[in-house]
ZAKOL-863496 format. One record per residue: residue number from 1; residue in three letters; chain; z, x, y of N, C-alpha, C in turn. Coordinates in nm, 2 decimals. Atoms other than C-alpha are relative to their C-alpha. Layout:
<recs>
NUM	Ala	A	Z	X	Y	Z	X	Y	Z	X	Y
...
</recs>
This chain:
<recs>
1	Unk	A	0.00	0.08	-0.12	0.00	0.00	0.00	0.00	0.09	0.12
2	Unk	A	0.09	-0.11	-0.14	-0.12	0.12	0.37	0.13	-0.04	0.07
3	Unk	A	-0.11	-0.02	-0.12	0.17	0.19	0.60	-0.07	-0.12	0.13
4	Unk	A	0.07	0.14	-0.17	0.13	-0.13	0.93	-0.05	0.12	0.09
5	Unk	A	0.08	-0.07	-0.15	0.11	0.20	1.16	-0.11	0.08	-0.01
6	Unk	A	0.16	-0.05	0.03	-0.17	0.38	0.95	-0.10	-0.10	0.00
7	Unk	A	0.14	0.12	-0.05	-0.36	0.06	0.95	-0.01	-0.06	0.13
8	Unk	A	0.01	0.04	-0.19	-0.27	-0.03	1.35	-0.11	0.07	0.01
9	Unk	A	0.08	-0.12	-0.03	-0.41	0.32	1.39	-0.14	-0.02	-0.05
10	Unk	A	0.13	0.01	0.06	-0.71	0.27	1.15	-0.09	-0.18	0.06
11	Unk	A	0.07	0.12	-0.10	-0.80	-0.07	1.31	-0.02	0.04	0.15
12	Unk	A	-0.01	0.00	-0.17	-0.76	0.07	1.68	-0.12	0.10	0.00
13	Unk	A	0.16	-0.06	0.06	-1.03	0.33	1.55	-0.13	-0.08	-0.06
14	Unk	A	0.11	0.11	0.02	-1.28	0.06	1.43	-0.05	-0.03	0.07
15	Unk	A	0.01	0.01	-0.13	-1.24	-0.07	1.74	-0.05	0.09	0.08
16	Unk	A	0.07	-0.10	-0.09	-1.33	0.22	1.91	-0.17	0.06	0.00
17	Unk	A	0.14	0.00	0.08	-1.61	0.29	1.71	-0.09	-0.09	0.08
18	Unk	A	0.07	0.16	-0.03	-1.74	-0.07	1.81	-0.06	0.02	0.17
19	Unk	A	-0.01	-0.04	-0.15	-1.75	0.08	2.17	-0.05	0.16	0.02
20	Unk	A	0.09	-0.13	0.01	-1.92	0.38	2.07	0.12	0.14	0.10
21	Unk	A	-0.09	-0.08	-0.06	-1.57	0.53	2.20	0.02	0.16	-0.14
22	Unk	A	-0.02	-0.07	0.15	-1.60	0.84	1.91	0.12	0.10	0.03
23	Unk	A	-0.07	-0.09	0.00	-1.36	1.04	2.08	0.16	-0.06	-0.02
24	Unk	A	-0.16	0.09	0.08	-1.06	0.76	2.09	-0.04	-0.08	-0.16
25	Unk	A	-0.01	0.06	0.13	-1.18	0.67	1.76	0.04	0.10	-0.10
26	Unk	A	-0.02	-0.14	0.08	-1.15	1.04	1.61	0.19	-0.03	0.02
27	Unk	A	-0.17	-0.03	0.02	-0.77	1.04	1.73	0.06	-0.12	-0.05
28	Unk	A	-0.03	0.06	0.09	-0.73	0.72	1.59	0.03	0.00	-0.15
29	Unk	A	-0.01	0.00	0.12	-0.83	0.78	1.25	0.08	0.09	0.01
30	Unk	A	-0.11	-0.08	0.00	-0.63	1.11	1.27	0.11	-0.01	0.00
31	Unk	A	-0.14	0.01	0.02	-0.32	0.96	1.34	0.02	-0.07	-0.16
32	Unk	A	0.00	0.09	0.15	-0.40	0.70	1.04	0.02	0.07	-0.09
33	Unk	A	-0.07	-0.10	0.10	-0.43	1.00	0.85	0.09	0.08	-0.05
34	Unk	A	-0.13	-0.14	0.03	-0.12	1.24	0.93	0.09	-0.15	-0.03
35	Unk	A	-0.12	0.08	-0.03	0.09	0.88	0.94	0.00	-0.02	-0.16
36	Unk	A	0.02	-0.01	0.17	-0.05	0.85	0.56	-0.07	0.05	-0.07
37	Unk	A	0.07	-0.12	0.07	-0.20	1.15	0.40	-0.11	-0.04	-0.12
38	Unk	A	0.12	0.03	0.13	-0.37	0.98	0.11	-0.08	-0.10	0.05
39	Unk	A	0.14	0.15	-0.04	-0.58	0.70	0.33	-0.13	0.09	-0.01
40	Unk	A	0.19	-0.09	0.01	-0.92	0.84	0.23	-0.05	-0.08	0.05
41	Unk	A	0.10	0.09	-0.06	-1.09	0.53	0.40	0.03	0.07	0.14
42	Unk	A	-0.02	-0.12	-0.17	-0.95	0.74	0.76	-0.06	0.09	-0.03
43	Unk	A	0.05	-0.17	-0.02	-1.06	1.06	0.64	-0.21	-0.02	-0.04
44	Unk	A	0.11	0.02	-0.04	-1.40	0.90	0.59	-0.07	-0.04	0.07
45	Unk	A	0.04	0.01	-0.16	-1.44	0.75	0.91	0.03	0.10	0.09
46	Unk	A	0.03	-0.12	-0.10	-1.32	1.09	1.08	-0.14	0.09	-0.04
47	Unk	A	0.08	-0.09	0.04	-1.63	1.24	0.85	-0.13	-0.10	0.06
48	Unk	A	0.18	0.03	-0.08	-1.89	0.96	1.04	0.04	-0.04	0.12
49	Unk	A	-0.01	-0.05	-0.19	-1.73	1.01	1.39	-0.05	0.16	-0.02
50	Unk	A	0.02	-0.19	-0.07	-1.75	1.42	1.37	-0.18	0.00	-0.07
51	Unk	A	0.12	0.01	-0.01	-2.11	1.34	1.22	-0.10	-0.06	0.12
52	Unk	A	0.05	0.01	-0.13	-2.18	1.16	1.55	0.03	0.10	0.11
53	Unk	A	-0.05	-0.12	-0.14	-2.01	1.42	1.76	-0.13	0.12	-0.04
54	Unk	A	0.09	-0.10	0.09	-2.26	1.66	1.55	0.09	0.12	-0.04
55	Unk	A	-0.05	-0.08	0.06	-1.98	1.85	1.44	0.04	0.00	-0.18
56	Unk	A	0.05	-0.04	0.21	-2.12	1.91	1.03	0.10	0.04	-0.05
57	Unk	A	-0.09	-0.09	0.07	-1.85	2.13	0.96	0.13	-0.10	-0.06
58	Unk	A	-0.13	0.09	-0.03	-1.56	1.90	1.07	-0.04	-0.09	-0.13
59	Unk	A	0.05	0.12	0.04	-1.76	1.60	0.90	-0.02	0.05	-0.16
60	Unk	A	-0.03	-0.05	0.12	-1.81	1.77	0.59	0.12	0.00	-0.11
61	Unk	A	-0.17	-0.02	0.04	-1.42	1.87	0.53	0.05	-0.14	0.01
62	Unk	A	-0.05	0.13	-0.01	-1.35	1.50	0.61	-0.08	-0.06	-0.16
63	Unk	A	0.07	0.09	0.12	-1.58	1.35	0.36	0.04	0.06	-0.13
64	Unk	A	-0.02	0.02	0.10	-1.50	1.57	0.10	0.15	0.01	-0.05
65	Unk	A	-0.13	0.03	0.03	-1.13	1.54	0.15	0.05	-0.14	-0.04
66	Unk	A	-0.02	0.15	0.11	-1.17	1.13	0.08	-0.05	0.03	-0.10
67	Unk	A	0.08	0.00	0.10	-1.40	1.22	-0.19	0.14	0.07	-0.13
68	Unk	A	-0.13	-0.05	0.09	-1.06	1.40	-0.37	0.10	-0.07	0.01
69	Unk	A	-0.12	0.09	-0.02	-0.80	1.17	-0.24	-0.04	-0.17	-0.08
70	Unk	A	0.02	0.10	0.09	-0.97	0.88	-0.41	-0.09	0.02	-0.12
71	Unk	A	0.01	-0.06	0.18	-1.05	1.07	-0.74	-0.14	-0.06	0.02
72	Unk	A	0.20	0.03	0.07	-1.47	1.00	-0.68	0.02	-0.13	0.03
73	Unk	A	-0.03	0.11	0.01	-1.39	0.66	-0.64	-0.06	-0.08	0.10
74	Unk	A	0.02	0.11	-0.14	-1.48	0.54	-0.30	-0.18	0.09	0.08
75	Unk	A	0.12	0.01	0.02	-1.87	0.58	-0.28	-0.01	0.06	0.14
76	Unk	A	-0.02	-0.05	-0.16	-1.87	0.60	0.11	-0.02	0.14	0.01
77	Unk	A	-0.06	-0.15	-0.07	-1.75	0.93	0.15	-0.11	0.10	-0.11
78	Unk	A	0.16	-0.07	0.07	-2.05	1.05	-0.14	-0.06	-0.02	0.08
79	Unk	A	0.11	0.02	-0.09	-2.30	0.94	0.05	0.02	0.03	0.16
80	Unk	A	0.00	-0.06	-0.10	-2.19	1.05	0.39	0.01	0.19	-0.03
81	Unk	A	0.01	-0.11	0.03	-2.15	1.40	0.20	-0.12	0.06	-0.03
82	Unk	A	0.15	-0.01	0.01	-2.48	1.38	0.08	-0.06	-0.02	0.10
83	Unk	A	0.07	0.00	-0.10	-2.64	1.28	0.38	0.00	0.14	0.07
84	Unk	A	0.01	-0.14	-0.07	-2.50	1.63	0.53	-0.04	0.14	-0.04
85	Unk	A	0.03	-0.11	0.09	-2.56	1.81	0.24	-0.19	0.02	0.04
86	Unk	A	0.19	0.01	-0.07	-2.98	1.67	0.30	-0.04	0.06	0.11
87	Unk	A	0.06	-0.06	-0.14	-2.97	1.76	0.68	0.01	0.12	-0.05
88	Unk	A	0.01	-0.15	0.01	-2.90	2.11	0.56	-0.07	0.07	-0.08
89	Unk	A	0.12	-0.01	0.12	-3.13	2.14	0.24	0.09	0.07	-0.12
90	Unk	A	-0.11	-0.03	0.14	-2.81	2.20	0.00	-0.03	-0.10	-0.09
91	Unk	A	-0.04	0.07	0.10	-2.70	2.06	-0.31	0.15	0.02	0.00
92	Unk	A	-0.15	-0.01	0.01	-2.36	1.95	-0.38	0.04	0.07	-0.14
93	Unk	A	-0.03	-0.08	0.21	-2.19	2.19	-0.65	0.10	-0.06	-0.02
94	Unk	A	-0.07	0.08	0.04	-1.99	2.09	-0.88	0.08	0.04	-0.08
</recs>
């Protein structure tokens, strides 16, 4: 179960989103994440805000930290990995 102030936080980032606000949406999800460390649905919305900021790197480490926190599980955070993996002309190892 999601902590009310990691989901405040994770809704107040949605929100922000929706307002193409990416930089109060980045510190939204962020808090959602340090308030509850295993929300991988936050850590894959910080990996498609820092994909809009065009920071790869950041967006990367995000996606494949949901991609561990929900044991492969939560699809999303593949396919936003993949997508960064294509812009670069990688393959994901494994």
């Amino acid at each position: 179960m999601i902590p009310g102030k990691a989901r405040g936080e994770f809704e107040k980032g949605l929100g922000s989103v929706a307002k193409k606000d990416f930089a109060g949406s980045l510190s939204h999800f962020t808090k959602a994440a340090r308030t509850f460390p295993e929300y991988y649905e936050a850590y894959y919305h910080v990996g498609v805000v820092q994909t809009n900021l065009g920071r790869f790197a950041e967006a990367t480490e995000a996606f494949q930290t949901s991609i561990d926190l929900s044991g492969g599980r939560y699809a999303q955070a593949d396919f936003g990995l993949a997508y960064l993996l294509y812009r670069e002309g990688r393959r994901r190892k494994r």
